[in-house]
C-alpha positions as CSV (number, residue, x, y, z in Angstrom):
1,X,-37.9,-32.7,-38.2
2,X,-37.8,-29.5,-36.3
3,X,-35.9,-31.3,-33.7
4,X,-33.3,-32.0,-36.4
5,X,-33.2,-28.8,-37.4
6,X,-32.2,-27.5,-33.8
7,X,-29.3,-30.2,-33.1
8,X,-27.7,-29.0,-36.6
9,X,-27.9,-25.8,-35.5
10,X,-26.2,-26.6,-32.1
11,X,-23.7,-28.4,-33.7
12,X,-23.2,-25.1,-36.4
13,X,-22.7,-22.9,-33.0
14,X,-20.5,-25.2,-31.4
15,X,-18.1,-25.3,-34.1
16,X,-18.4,-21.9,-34.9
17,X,-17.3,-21.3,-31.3
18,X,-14.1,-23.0,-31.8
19,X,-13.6,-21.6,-34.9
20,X,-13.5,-18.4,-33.2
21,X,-11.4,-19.4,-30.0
22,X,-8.9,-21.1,-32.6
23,X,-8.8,-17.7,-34.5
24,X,-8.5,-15.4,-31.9
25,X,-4.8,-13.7,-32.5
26,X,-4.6,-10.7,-29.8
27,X,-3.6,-11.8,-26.5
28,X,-3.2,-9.4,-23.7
29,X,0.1,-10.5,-22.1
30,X,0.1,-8.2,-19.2
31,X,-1.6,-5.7,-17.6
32,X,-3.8,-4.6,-14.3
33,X,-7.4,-5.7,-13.8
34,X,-7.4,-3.3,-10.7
35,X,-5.5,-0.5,-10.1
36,X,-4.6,1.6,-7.0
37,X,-4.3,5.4,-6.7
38,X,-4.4,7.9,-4.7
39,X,-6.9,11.2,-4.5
40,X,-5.0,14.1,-6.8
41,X,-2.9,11.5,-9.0
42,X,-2.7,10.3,-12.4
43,X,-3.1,6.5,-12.3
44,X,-1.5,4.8,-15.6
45,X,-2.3,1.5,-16.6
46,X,0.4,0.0,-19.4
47,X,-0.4,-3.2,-21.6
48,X,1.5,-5.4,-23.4
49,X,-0.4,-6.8,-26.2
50,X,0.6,-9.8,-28.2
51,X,-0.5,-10.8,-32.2
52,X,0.3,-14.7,-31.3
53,X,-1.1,-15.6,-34.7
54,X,0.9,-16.5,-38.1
55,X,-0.4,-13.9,-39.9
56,X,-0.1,-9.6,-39.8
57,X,-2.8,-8.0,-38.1
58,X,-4.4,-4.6,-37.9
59,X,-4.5,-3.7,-34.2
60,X,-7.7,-1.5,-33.2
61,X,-8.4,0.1,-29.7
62,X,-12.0,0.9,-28.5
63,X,-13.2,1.7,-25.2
64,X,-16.2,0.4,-25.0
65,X,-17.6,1.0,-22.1
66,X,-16.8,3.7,-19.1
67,X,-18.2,4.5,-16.1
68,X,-15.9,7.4,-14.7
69,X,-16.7,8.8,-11.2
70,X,-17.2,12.6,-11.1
71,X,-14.4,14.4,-10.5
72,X,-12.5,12.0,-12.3
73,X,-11.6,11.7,-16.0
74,X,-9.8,9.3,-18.4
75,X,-7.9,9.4,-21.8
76,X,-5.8,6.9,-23.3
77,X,-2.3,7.0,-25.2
78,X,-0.2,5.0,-27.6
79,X,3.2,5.7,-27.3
80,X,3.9,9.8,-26.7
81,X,0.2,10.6,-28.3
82,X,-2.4,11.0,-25.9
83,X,-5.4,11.1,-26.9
84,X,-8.7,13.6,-26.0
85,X,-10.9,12.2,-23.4
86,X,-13.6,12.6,-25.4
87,X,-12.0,9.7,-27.8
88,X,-12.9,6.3,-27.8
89,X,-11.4,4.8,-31.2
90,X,-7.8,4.7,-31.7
91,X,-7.8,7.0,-34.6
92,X,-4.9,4.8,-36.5
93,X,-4.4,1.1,-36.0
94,X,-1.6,-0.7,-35.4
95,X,0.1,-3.1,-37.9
96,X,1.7,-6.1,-35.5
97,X,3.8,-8.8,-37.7
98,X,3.4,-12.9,-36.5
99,X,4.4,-13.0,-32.8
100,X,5.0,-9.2,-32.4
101,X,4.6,-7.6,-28.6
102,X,3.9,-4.0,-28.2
103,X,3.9,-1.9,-24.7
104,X,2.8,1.1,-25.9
105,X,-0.5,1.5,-25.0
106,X,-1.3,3.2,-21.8
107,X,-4.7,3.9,-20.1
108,X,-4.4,6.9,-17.4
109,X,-6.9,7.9,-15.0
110,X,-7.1,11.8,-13.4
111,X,-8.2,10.5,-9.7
112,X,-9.7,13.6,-8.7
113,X,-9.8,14.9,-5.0
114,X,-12.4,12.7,-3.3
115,X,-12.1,8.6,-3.2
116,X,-13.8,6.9,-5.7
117,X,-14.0,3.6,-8.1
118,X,-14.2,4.0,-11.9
119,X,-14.2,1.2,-14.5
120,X,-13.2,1.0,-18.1
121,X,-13.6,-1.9,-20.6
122,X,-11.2,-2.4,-23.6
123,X,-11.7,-3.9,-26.9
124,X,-8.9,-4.9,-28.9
125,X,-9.4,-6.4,-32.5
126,X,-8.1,-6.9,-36.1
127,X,-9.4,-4.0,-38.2
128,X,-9.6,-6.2,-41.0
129,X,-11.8,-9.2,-38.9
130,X,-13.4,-7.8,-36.1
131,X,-14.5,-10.9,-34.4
132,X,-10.9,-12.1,-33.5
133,X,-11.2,-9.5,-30.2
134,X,-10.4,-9.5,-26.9
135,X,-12.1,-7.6,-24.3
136,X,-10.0,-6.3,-20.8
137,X,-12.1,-4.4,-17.9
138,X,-10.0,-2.5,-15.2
139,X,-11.5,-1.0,-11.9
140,X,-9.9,2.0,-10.5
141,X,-9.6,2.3,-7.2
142,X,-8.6,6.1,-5.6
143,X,-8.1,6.3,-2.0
144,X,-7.5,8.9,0.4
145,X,-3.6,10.2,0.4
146,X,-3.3,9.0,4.0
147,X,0.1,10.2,5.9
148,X,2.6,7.7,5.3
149,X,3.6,4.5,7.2
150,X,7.4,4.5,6.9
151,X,8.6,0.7,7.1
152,X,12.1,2.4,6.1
153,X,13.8,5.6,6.7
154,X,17.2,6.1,5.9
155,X,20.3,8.0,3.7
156,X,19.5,5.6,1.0
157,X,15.4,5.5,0.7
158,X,12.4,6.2,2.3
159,X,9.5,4.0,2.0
160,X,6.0,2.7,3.2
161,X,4.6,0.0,4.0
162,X,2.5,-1.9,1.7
163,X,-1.0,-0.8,1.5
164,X,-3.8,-2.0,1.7
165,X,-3.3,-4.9,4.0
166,X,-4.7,-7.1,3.9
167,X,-4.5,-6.9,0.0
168,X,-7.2,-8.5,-2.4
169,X,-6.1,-8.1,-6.1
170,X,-3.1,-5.5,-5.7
171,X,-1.3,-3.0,-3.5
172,X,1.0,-0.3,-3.2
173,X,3.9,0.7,-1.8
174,X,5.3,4.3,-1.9
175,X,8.8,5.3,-1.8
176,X,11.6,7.7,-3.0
177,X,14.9,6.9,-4.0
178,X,17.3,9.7,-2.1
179,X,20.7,7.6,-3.3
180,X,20.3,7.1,-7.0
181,X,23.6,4.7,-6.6
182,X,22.2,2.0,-5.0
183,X,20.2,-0.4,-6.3
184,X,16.8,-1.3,-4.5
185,X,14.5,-3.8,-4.9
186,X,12.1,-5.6,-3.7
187,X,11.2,-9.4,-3.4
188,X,8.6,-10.8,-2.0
189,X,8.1,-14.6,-0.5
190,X,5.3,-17.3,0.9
191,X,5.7,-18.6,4.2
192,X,8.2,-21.1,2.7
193,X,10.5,-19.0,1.6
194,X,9.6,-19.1,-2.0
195,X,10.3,-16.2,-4.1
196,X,6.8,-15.3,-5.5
197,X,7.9,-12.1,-7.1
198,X,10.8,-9.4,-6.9
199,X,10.7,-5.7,-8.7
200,X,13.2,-3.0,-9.0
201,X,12.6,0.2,-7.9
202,X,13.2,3.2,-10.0
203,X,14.5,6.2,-9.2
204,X,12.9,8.1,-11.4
205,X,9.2,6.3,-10.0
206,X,7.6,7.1,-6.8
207,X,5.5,4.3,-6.4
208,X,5.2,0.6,-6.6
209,X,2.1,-1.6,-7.7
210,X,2.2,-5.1,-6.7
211,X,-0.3,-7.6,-8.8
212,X,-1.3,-10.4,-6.5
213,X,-4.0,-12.1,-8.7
214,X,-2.5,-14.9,-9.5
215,X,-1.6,-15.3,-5.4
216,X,-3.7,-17.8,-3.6
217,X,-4.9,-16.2,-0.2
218,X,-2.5,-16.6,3.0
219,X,0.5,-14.9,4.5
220,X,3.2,-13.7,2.3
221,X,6.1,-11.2,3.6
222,X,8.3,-8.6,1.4
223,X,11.6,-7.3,2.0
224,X,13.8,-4.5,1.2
225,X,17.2,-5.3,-0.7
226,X,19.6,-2.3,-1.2
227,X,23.0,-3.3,-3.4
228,X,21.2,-6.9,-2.2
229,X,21.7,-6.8,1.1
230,X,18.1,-7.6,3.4
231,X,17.8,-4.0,4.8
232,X,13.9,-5.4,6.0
233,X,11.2,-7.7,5.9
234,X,7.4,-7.4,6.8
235,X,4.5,-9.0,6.5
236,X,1.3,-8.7,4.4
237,X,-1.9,-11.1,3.7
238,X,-4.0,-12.0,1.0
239,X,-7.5,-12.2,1.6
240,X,-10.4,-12.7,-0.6
């Protein structure tokens, strides 16, 4: 009998499991997992959230968990407001209709003036059910402000090369725009050729973070377009 018992109550959790995969509505579409700074900047950290459901929901933002190195300190924003560091709730949540994206939440990190690692965890959930949630950690990764590498130095830009390299989950690549008429990017490629990713640069940005997750581990190279002409190529690896 007790033996009964404990397969109908396996059978209970395992369809309550689905259940709750099935009902889960918030889906992060996009944002870091691990994000490079470096010592004296602020690192932001935007997400694009998703209700992929059928149905309205109440979107609520907690940080749940932080372990902020000293020295350093962390806040979050939605939209323009930003909030104390001291806050952990989202004082208001969010209505997001069937299907609705939003990009307006933004986690920022002070780095501080000596390197460090900090990490942060996320939850995001329907006020009104607070099991359909999704949890995101990101790691924060400040390194020394090392005197730049110039891959390119010209009338038009200057820029580094990418760093660190080899790379494991991201890297950076620091530049500034000194011809705001001409249009910059860049694009980056396997050892086959194959575009794997390409990124304008902004003007009015100083910096460039490249998310290589979803790279498998090898040699890749990126180059420099400017009004899409190759201005140069280099190489970086992947390595895990």
């Amino acid at each position: 009998m007790k033996f009964t018992k404990f397969i109908v109550l396996l059978i209970f959790l395992f369809f309550f499991a689905l259940d709750f995969n099935w009902a889960q509505s918030i889906e992060i579409v996009e944002a870091q997992k691990e994000v490079i700074g470096t010592i004296g900047s602020k690192i932001n950290n935007n997400f694009k959230i998703r209700n992929r459901s059928d149905k309205p929901i109440l979107l609520t933002v907690k940080r749940a968990e932080k372990q902020i190195s000293s020295g350093q300190s962390h806040y979050f924003c939605w939209g323009d407001d930003c909030f104390d560091t001291k806050v952990d709730l989202l004082p208001r949540s969010i209505m997001l209709e069937p299907g609705q994206t939003t990009s307006k939440f933004n986690s920022v990190l002070l780095a501080g003036i000596t390197e460090a690692q900090s990490t942060v965890t996320y939850v995001f959930y329907d006020k009104n059910n607070p099991l359909d949630a999704v949890e995101f950690e990101v790691l924060y990764k400040v390194l020394e402000k090392k005197p730049k590498s110039l891959m390119l130095n010209n009338k038009n830009i200057q820029i580094s090369n990418v760093y660190p390299n080899p790379v494991s989950n991201s890297a950076a690549i620091d530049y500034s725009i000194l011809n705001d008429e001409k249009d910059v990017k860049i694009v980056l490629h396997n050892v086959l050729g194959g575009k794997v990713g390409e990124y304008e640069l902004s003007s009015f940005d100083q910096s460039l973070v490249i998310n290589t997750e979803d790279l498998n581990p090898g040699v890749y190279f990126y180059s420099v377009y400017i009004d899409n002409d190759n201005a140069i190529t280099k190489k970086f690896i992947i390595k895990r």
